[in-house]
N, C-alpha and C positions, 0 to 999 in steps of 0.2 A: 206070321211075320217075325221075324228074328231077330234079337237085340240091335243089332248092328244098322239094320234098316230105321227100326224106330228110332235112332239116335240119329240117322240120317235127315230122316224125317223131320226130326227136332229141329235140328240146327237149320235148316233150309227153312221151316215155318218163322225161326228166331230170325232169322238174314232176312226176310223177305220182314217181317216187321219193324226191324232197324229203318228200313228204306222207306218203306211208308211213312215209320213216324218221323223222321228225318224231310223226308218231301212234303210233309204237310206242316212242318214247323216252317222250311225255308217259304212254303206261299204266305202262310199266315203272316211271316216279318216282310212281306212285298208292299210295302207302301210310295205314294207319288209325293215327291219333294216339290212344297211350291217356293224356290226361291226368290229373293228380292230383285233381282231383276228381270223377274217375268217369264222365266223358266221352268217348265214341271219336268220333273225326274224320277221314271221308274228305279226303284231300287229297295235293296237287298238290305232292309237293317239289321245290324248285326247288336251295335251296343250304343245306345244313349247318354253320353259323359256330360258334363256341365258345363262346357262349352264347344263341345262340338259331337258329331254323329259320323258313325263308322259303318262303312258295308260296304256294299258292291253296285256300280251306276251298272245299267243295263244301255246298251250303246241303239241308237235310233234305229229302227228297220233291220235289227240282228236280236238273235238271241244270245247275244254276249256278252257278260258282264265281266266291268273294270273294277276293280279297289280304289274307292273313293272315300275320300274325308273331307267331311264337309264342317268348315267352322260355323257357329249355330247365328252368327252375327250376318253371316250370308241367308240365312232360311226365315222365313213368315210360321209357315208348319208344314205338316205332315199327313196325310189323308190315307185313313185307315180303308181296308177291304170294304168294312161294312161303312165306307163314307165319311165317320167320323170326323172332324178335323183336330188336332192334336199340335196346338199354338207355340210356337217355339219365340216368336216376335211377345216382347211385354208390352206393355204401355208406363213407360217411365221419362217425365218431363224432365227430373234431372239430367239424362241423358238423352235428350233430344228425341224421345220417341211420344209424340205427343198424341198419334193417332188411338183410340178407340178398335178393336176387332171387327166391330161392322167397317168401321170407317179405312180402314187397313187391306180389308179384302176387296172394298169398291176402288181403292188407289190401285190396288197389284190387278185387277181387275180390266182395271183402264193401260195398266200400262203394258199387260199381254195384250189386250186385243191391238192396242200401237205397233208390237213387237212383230205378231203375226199376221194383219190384215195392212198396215200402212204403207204404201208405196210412196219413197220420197223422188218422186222423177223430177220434180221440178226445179229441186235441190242439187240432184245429180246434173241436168244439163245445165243450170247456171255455172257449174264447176267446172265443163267443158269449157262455156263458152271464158270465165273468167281465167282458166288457165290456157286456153287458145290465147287470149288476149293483154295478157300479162306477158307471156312468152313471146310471143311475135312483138312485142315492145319489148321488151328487153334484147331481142337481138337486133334490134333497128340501128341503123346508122345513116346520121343526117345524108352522106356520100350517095351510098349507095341501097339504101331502104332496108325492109326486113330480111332476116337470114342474112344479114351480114356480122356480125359478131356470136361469139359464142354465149350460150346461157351463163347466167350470173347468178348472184344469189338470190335476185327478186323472182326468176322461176326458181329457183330451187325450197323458196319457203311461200310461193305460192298453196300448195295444197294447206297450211297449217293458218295462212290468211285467210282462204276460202270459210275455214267454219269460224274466221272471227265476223268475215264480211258477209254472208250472208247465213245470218243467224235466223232461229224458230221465234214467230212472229211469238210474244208475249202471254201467257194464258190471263188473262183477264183475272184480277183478284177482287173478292169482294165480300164484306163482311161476312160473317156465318152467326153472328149476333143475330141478324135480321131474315135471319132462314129458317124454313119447319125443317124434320129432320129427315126428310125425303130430297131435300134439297141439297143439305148438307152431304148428303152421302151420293148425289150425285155431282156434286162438285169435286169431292176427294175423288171420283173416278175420273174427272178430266183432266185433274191434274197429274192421274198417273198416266194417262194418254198423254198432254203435251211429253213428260217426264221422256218415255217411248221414245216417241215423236220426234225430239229433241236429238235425243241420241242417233237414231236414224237419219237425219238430215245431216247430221255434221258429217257422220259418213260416208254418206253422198253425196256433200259437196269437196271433201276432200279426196274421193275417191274419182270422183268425175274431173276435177283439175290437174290430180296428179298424172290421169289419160291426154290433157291438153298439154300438160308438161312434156311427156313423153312422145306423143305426136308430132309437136314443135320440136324438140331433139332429133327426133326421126328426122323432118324433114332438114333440118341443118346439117344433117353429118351425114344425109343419101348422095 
């Protein structure tokens, strides 16, 4: 074998270990972002700064990754290869973070499975029916009945009424003094459920009035 080959040799063994150890650093930095609203995200960590975290999101059902920066007042933690979890959320009552790390993962806990298993239909069709029914009165005229006038401003801020008027029934509060702490931490999960919950309904009641808004325009201007 002749110099020229062995040098060849070289460099192609060195290029081919670049790559390798380059693909096994980029898996090892692949950790799931659980953020505060209920969100897990694959991603590319790159650098850890003191108030926020830099890399690359991995997009749902692609293998495509965005440049994302995420400020660290949006994240809970970070869950390493081997499981680990790696806390980004403190517990600091000066600043309003009064939860506990057990107590912290049973809220975010309750308030993904809200996020991903909660259907608010019932939310959605009162929104129909209150923006069907707000709009056909608002175009009403004593003369000649509904669809006679144009929509007003009471359907135009119908949708934005809808999540004052039918609001998420109350989560029950109740001391935690008088609780074991099996208790306690299943309470902090209901109330990241209603939390979920909450946000979901208003959605779908604004989202289902603003189809009756729409509707009722529809039929006034066919």
């Amino acid at each position: 074998m002749n110099i020229y080959k062995r040098q060849l040799l070289f460099f192609i063994f060195f290029l081919v270990s670049i790559i390798f150890i380059r693909a096994q650093k980029s898996e090892d930095s692949t950790v799931i972002l659980q953020l505060l609203k209920g969100d897990t995200v694959i991603y590319k960590l790159i650098q850890n700064e003191a108030d926020h975290l830099t890399g690359f999101k991995k997009k749902k059902n692609n293998d495509i990754w965005t440049f994302k920066i995420y400020p660290k007042n949006e994240l809970v933690y970070y869950r390493l290869k081997n499981q680990e979890k790696i806390w980004i959320y403190e517990q600091n009552i000066s600043n309003g973070n009064f939860l506990a790390f057990n107590e912290m993962d049973n809220f975010i806990q309750g308030k993904k499975n809200a996020k991903y298993h909660y259907k608010p239909i019932g939310h959605f069709a009162a929104g129909i029916i209150l923006g069907l029914g707000l709009s056909f009165f608002d175009t009403y005229k004593s003369e000649s009945g509904i669809l006679s006038d144009a929509i007003g401003t009471l359907s135009l801020t119908t949708p934005l009424l809808s999540t004052i008027i039918l609001r998420t029934k109350k989560h029950k509060v109740v001391s935690l003094s008088s609780m074991t702490k099996d208790e306690i931490l299943q309470s902090h999960y209901k109330k990241g459920y209603y939390s979920g919950k909450k946000i979901k309904n208003s959605f779908a009641s604004f989202t289902g009035s603003l189809m009756g808004v729409i509707f009722v325009f529809i039929l006034n201007n066919y």
